[in-house]
N, C-alpha and C positions, 0 to 999 in steps of 0.2 A: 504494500500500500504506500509508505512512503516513496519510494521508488517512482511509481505511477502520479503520485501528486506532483514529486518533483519534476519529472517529464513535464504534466500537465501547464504546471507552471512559467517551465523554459518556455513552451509552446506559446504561451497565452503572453509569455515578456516579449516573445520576438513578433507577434503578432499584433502588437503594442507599440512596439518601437517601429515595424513597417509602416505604420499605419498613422501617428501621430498622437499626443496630446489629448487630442479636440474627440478621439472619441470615448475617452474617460467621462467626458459629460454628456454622453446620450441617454436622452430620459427613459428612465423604464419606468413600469408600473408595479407596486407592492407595498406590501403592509409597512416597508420600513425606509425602504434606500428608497430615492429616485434618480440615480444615474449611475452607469454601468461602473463609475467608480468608487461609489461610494457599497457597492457592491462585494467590487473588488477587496475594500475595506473588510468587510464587515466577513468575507472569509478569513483572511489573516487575519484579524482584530485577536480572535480566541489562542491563536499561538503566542502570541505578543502577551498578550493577558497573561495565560499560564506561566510561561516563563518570566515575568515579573512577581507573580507569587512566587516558582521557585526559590527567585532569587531576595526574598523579599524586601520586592520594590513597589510605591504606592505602584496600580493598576490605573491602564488606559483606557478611557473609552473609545471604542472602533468610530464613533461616530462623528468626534472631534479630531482626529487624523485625516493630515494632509492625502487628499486622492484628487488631486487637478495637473498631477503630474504622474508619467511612468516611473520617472527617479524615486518621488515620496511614494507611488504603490508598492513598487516591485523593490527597492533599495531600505525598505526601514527594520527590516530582518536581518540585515548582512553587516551588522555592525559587530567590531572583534567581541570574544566571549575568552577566558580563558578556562571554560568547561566546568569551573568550583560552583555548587552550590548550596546554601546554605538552606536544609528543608525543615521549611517551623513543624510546628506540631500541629496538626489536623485533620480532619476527618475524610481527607483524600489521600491517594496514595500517588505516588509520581506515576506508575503505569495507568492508574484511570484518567489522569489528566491528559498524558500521550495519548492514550487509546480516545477520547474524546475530542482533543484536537485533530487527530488525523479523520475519526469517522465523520466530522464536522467539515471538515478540507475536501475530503473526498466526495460526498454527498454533496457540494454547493459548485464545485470544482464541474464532478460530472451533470448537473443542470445547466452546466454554461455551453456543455459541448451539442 
């Protein structure tokens, strides 16, 4: 699964970057987003989330993150990490929050195809 998102991903960045900008803000219609970037968002948002729990750092809302650009979409994941983290104590475990983020990615990922 990981694997496949990540494809997906490459796919939908170089699809992104052929293509410009300007169609990150194509309006859709739904209960939450209305533009195919703010979409885009609101897939990534939950990996970003998690992993600021990991590391515990205050949490981001997907909805307030820059998406009017392919750099701020597709570039706000790829910042250095040096892998340490410190896991508070909680009623989640690190593999349900992977496991969530990825069926989350995958499921919204393949609606887009």
């Amino acid at each position: 699964m990981l694997r496949y998102t990540s494809k997906a991903h490459s796919r939908w960045e170089r699809w992104f970057r052929e293509n410009g900008d300007e169609r990150l803000d194509v309006p859709i219609s739904g209960p939450g987003e209305s533009t195919i970037g703010q979409l885009d968002m609101h897939i990534f948002g939950p990996k970003l989330r998690f992993t600021q729990l990991l590391r515990n750092e205050p949490k981001s809302n997907d909805r307030n993150l820059p998406d009017s650009s392919i750099d701020q979409v597709f570039g706000f994941g790829s910042s250095e990490w040096d892998g340490k983290v410190d896991i508070p104590a909680s009623r989640f475990t690190v593999r349900r929050l992977i496991a969530h983020a990825v069926v989350h990615d995958l499921l919204l990922t393949e609606a887009l195809e």
